[in-house]
C-alpha positions, 0 to 999 in steps of 0.5 A: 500500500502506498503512504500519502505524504500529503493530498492537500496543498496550495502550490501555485500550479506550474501548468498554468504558469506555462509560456503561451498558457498551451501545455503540449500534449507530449512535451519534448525532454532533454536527458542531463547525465552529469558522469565521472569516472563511470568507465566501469558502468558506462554500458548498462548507463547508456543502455539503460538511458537508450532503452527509454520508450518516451519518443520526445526525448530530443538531446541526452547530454552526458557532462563529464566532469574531467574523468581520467578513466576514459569515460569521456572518450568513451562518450564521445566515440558513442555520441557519434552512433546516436543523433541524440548525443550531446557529450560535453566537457565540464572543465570545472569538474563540479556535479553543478557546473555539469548541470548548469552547462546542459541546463543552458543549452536545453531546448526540450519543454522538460529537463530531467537530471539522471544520476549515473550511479542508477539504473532506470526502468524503460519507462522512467521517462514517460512516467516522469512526464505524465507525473508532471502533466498530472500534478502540476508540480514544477517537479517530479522525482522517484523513490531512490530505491538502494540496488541490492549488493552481492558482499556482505558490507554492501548489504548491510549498508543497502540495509542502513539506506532502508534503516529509519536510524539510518538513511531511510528517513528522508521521503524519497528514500521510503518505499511506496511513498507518494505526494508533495516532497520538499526535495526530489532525486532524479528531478524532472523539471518544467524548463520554463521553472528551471528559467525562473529559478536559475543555475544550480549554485556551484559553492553548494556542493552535495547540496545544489539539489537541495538549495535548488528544490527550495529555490522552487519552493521559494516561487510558489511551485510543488515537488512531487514524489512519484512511486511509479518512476522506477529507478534503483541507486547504486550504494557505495560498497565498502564502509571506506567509500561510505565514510568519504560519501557522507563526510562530503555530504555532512560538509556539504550540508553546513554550507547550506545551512550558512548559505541556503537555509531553505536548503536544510531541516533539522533532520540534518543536523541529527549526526552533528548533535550526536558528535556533540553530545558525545564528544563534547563531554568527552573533552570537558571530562579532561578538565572535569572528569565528571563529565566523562559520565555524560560522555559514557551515557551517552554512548550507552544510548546510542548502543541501545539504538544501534542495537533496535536498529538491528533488531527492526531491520531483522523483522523483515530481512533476517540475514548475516548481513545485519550483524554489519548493521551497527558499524555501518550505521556507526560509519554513516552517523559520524562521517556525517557528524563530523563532515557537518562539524568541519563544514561550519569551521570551514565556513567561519574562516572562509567568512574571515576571508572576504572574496574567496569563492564564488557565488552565483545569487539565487535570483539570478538567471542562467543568461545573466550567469554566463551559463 
C-alpha cells in the first residue's frame, strides 16, 4: 500500500504558469547525465538511458566532469552512433557546473537530471512526464530505491539506506511513498521553472539539489514524489567509500545551512548533535572528569539504538548481513557528524576571508550567469 505524504496543498500550479498558457500534449525532454569516472558502468548507463520508450526525448547530454578513466572518450566515440548525443566537457569538474552547462543549452519543454550511479526502468521517462502533466508540480522525482549488493558490507549498508536510524528517513528514500516532497532525486523539471529559478549554485556542493528544490519552493511551485518512476541507486560498497560519501555530504550540508537555509531541516543536523553530545563531554571530562559520565551515557544510548536498529531491520530481512548493521550505521552517523562539524569551521574562516569563492545569487538567471 502506498503512504500519502500529503493530498492537500496550495502550490501555485506550474501548468498554468506555462509560456503561451498551451501545455503540449507530449512535451519534448532533454536527458542531463552529469558522469565521472563511470568507465566501469558506462554500458548498462547508456543502455539503460537508450532503452527509454518516451519518443520526445530530443538531446541526452552526458557532462563529464574531467574523468581520467576514459569515460569521456568513451562518450564521445558513442555520441557519434546516436543523433541524440550531446557529450560535453565540464572543465570545472563540479556535479553543478555539469548541470548548469546542459541546463543552458536545453531546448526540450522538460529537463530531467539522471544520476549515473542508477539504473532506470524503460519507462522512467514517460512516467516522469505524465507525473508532471498530472500534478502540476514544477517537479517530479522517484523513490531512490538502494540496488541490492552481492558482499556482505554492501548489504548491510543497502540495509542502513532502508534503516529509519539510518538513511531511510528522508521521503524519497521510503518505499511506496507518494505526494508533495520538499526535495526530489532524479528531478524532472518544467524548463520554463528551471528559467525562473536559475543555475544550480556551484559553492553548494552535495547540496545544489537541495538549495535548488527550495529555490522552487521559494516561487510558489510543488515537488512531487512519484512511486511509479522506477529507478534503483547504486550504494557505495565498502564502509571506506561510505565514510568519504557522507563526510562530503555532512560538509556539504553546513554550507547550506550558512548559505541556503531553505536548503536544510533539522533532520540534518541529527549526526552533528550526536558528535556533540558525545564528544563534547568527552573533552570537558579532561578538565572535569565528571563529565566523562555524560560522555559514557551517552554512548550507552546510542548502543541501545544501534542495537533496535538491528533488531527492526531483522523483522523483515533476517540475514548475516545485519550483524554489519551497527558499524555501518556507526560509519554513516559520524562521517556525517563530523563532515557537518568541519563544514561550519570551514565556513567561519572562509567568512574571515572576504572574496574567496564564488557565488552565483539565487535570483539570478542562467543568461545573466554566463551559463
Amino acid at each position: 500500500m502506498r503512504k500519502s505524504l500529503g493530498t492537500k496543498h496550495s502550490y501555485r500550479s506550474a501548468l498554468q504558469d506555462y509560456p503561451g498558457g498551451i501545455v503540449p500534449a507530449r512535451p519534448t525532454v532533454s536527458l542531463v547525465v552529469p558522469t565521472h569516472n563511470e568507465a566501469s558502468g558506462l554500458e548498462q548507463l547508456v543502455s539503460d538511458i537508450i532503452a527509454q520508450d518516451y519518443d520526445r526525448i530530443v538531446e541526452i547530454f552526458f557532462v563529464d566532469g574531467c574523468s581520467i578513466d576514459g569515460t569521456y572518450e568513451t562518450l564521445f566515440a558513442l555520441g557519434g552512433r546516436n543523433r541524440t548525443f550531446r557529450v560535453l566537457r565540464n572543465s570545472k569538474g563540479q556535479t553543478a557546473a555539469g548541470i548548469n552547462l546542459a541546463f543552458g543549452q536545453a531546448t526540450g519543454d522538460v529537463v530531467i537530471r539522471l544520476d549515473a550511479h542508477a539504473r532506470f526502468e524503460p519507462d522512467v521517462v514517460c512516467k516522469s512526464v505524465e507525473s508532471l502533466l498530472r500534478t502540476g508540480a514544477a517537479g517530479v522525482g522517484a523513490i531512490a530505491r538502494p540496488a541490492e549488493s552481492r558482499t556482505l558490507v554492501g548489504r548491510a549498508i543497502v540495509s542502513a539506506h532502508r534503516s529509519p536510524f539510518g538513511i531511510g528517513v528522508a521521503k524519497f528514500r521510503k518505499e511506496g511513498a507518494e505526494g508533495w516532497t520538499d526535495t526530489v532525486w532524479n528531478g524532472c523539471y518544467w524548463r520554463h521553472v528551471v528559467d525562473r529559478v536559475g543555475p544550480l549554485r556551484e559553492d553548494l556542493h552535495r547540496a545544489e539539489d537541495n538549495d535548488f528544490n527550495a529555490r522552487v519552493r521559494g516561487l510558489g511551485y510543488g515537488l512531487y514524489l512519484s512511486p511509479d518512476i522506477r529507478a534503483l541507486y547504486q550504494p557505495r560498497h565498502t564502509l571506506g567509500g561510505l565514510w568519504r560519501q557522507y563526510f562530503a555530504n555532512g560538509v556539504g550540508v553546513a554550507r547550506a545551512a550558512l548559505n541556503s537555509s531553505g536548503a536544510v531541516t533539522m533532520r540534518h543536523f541529527a549526526p552533528l548533535g550526536l558528535v556533540l553530545l558525545v564528544g563534547l563531554p568527552a573533552l570537558l571530562s579532561l578538565v572535569s572528569p565528571p563529565a566523562l559520565l555524560v560522555a559514557e551515557t551517552a554512548l550507552l544510548g546510542y548502543g541501545a539504538v544501534l542495537l533496535l536498529s538491528v533488531l527492526i531491520a531483522g523483522r523483515k530481512e533476517p540475514a548475516r548481513h545485519l550483524a554489519l548493521l551497527p558499524a555501518v550505521l556507526a560509519t554513516l552517523h559520524l562521517s556525517y557528524g563530523l563532515g557537518t562539524s568541519w563544514g561550519f569551521v570551514r565556513g567561519a574562516f572562509d567568512r574571515m576571508s572576504p572574496g574567496k569563492g564564488t557565488r552565483i545569487p539565487a535570483g539570478q538567471s542562467r543568461e545573466r550567469a554566463g551559463l
